[in-house]
N, C-alpha and C positions, 0 to 999 in steps of 0.2 A: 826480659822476664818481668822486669818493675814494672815495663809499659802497660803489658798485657794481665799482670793483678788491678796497677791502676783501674786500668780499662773498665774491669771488672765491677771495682769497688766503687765505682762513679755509677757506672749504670745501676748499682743494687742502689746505692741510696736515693737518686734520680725516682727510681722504679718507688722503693720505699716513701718517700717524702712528700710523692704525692698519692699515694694511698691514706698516708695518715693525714695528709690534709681534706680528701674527700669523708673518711668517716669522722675528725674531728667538726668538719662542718655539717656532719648530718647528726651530732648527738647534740649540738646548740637547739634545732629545730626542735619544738616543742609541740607535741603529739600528745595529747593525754590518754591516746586509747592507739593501737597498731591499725583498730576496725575504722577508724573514722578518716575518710579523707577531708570532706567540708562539710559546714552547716550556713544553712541558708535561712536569710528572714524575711517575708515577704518578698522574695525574688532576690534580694541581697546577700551574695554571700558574705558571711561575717568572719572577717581574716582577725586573727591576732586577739582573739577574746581572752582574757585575761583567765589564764591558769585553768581552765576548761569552763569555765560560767558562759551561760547561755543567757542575756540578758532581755524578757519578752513580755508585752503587756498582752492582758486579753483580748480574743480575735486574731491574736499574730500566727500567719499560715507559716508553719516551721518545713525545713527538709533536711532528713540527714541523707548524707551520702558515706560509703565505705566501701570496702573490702572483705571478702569471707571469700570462704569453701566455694569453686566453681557449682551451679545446681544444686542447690543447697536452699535450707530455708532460716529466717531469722527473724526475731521480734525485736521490737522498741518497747521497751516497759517503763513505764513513767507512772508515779499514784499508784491509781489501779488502771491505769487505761493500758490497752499492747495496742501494738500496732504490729501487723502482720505486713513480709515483701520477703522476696525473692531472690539470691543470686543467681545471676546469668548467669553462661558461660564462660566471662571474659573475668568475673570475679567480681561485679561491680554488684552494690545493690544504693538503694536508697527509700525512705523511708517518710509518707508527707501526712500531717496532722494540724489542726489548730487547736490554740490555745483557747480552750472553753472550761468553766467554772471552777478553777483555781484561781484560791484567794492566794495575795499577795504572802511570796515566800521560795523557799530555794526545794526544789524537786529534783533530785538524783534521776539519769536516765540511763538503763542497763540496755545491754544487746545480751541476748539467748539465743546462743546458732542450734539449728539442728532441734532436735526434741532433747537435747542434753538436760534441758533442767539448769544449765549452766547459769548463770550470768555475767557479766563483768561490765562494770560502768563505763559509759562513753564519755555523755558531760552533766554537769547540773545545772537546771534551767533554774535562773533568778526571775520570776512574774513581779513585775512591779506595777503599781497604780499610775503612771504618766511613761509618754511615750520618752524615747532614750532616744539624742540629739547623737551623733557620732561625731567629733571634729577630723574631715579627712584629712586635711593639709598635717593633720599635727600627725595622726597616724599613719601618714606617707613617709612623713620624717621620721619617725619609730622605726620604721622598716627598711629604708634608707641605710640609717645608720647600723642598725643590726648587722647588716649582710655586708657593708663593706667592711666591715672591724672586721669580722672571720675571714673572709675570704679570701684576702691576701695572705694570709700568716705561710700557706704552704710556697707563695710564687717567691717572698722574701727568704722563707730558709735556704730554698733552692736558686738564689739569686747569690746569697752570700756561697752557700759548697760549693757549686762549680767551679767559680774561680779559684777558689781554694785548692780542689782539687785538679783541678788543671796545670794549676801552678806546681804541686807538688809532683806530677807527675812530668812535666817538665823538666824539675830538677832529677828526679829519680833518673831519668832518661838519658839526661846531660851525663850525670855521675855515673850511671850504666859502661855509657859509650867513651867515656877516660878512662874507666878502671880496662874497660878491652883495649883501648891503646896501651897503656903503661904496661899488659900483660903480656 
């Protein structure tokens, strides 16, 4: 009877332990918007921009990419300029523009799905006067480190229970099978 609760109780926290480590490793990821998958700059997707700042001199040909309503419609609102596109079917859309006669300064950009009237912010574009160097090597290491510090935490909890719980059902087992002899 212990073996078969054991049993149980292993497999639920097993089951358990690594669910909380797949959703604690997806609230670290940092998404400023559900709608937005990536933003691209001159051909360059730009990973890891800093708390959603979009940082772009004039001329820089932008692209958002996202997520909406299958068939659906939606705008990029920036200033006064929209930018009109389209959800496919598959749920993707994306969205291409350049940076023309915005002086230097930070511009909030909205998506409006549908003809809702809605809006809600994607990212804020920072226009600066000189172009922005990116150092990759340092922000490979950024990323590097990020994702192995989370990552493990769920393979570690479930590296220490098992044994644990092995072990106790073990004994429970052992104990089980003496108390039906002595009885």
């Amino acid at each position: 009877m212990f073996q078969k609760l054991f049993i149980t109780i292993s497999f639920f926290l097993i089951l358990s332990s690594t669910s909380i480590t797949y959703l604690y490793s997806q609230d670290l990821i940092y998404k400023p918007n559900p709608n937005l998958d990536y933003v691209a700059v001159n051909n360059e997707i730009r990973e890891g921009e800093e708390e959603g700042f979009l940082k772009v001199i004039e001329g820089d040909n932008v692209k958002i990419s996202g997520f909406g309503s299958p068939n659906t419609s939606i705008k990029i609102l920036y200033e006064d300029k929209v930018v009109e596109s389209s959800v496919d079917s598959n749920g993707n859309w994306f969205a291409l523009f350049t940076v023309l006669g915005l002086p230097k300064g930070s511009y909030p950009v909205y998506i409006e799905t549908g003809n809702s009237g809605n809006k809600e912010p994607l990212i804020t574009m920072v226009v600066t006067e000189t172009e922005i160097f990116v150092d990759e090597t340092e922000d490979e290491q950024k990323n590097i480190k990020g994702n192995s510090s989370n990552s493990y935490i769920g393979y570690i909890i479930l590296g220490i229970l098992i044994p644990i719980f092995t072990a106790i059902g073990w004994f429970l087992g052992t104990y089980s099978e003496r108390n039906r002899k002595n009885d």
